[in-house]
C-alpha positions in Angstrom: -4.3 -16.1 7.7 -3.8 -13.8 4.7 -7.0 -12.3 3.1 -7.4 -11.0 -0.7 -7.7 -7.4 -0.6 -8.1 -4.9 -3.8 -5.0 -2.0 -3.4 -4.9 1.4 -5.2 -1.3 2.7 -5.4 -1.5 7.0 -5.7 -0.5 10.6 -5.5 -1.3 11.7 -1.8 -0.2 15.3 -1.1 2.4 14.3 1.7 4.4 12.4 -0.8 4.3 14.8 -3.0 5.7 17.4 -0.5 8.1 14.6 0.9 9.4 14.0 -2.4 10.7 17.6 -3.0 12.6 17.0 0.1 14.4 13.8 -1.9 13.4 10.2 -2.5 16.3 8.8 0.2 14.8 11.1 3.0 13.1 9.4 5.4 9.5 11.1 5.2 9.2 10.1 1.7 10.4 6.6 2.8 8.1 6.5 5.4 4.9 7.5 3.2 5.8 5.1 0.3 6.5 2.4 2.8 2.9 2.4 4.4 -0.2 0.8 3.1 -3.8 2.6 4.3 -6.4 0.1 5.5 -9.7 0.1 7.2 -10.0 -0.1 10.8 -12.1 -3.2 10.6 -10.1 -4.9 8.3 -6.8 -4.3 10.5 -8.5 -5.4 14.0 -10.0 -8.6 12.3 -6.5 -9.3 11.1 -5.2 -8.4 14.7 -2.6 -5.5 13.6 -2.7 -2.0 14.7 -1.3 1.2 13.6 2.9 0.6 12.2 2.6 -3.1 12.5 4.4 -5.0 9.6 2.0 -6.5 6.9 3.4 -8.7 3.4 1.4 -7.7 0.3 1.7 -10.3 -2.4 0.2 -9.9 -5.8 1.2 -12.1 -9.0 4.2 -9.7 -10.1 5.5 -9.4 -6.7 5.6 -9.1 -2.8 6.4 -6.2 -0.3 6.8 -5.8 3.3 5.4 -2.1 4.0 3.5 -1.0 7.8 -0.2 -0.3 7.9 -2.4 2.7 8.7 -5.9 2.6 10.0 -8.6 5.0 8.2 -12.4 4.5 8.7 -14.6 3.2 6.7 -15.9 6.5 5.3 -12.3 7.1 4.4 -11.6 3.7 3.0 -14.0 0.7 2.6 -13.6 -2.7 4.1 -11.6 -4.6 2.0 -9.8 -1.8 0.1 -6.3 -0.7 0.6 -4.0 2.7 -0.2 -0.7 3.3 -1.3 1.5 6.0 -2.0 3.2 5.5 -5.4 6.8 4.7 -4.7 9.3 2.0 -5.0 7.9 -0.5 -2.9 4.1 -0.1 -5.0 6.3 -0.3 -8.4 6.7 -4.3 -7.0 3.3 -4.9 -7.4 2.3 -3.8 -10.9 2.3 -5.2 -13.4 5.0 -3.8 -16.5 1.8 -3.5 -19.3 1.0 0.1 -19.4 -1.9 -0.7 -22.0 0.1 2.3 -24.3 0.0 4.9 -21.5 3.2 4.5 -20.2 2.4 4.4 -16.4 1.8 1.1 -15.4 -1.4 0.4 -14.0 -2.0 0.9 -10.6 -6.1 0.6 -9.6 -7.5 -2.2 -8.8 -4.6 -4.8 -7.9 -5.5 -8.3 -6.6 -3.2 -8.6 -3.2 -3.3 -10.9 -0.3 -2.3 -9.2 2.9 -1.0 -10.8 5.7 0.6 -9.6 9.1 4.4 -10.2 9.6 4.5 -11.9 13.2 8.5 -10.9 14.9 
C-alpha cells in the first residue's frame, strides 16, 4: 500500500565525485537513481536494500531503488535523493525567481514495485 512520504532531492559528495567521471557512467547513474530511506520505514513497507520503489508526486513519477539509513541519519518518514535526472521528475518548474527549482520538502507517495 503506498504511503506519503516528504523527499529532499541534494548534493551528496559521491555524486559530486561521480559526476566528474560523466553523467552516462554508471556510478553517477547509480547514485541519482537511488532514494535514502529509514530502516523502519523500508521493513514496514517490506523492501530491503536495492529493491525497486515508484515515487509519485503531482509533477511526476520515478522508479529509483532504495537505501536504508537509521533513524539518526534520516527520520521516519523522510526520504533522500541525489539531484539528478530522475529527481528533476518530481519538481515542480516554479523556481520562485531563483532559477533552481525547488527541491525540499516534496509531497511523494512511495510504493514498492513487486516483479
Amino acid at each position: 500500500m503506498p504511503e506519503t512520504m516528504t523527499l529532499i532531492g541534494g548534493r551528496s559528495s559521491r555524486q559530486g565525485t561521480s559526476l566528474c567521471a560523466g553523467k552516462l557512467e554508471p556510478e553517477y547513474i547509480e547514485v541519482s537513481s537511488t532514494v535514502e530511506m529509514n530502516a523502519e520505514d523500508m521493513a514496514r513497507l517490506g523492501l530491503k536494500d536495492g529493491d525497486a520503489v515508484r515515487l509519485r508526486s503531482s509533477t511526476g513519477e520515478v522508479q529509483v531503488r532504495c537505501k536504508g539509513r537509521t533513524s539518526k541519519d534520516l527520520p521516519p518518514g523522510l526520504l533522500f535523493i541525489a539531484y539528478g535526472p530522475l529527481s528533476s521528475q518530481l519538481m515542480e518548474s516554479d523556481t520562485a525567481g531563483s532559477g533552481m527549482p525547488i527541491s525540499k520538502h516534496i509531497a511523494v507517495t512511495v510504493e514498492p514495485v513487486r516483479a
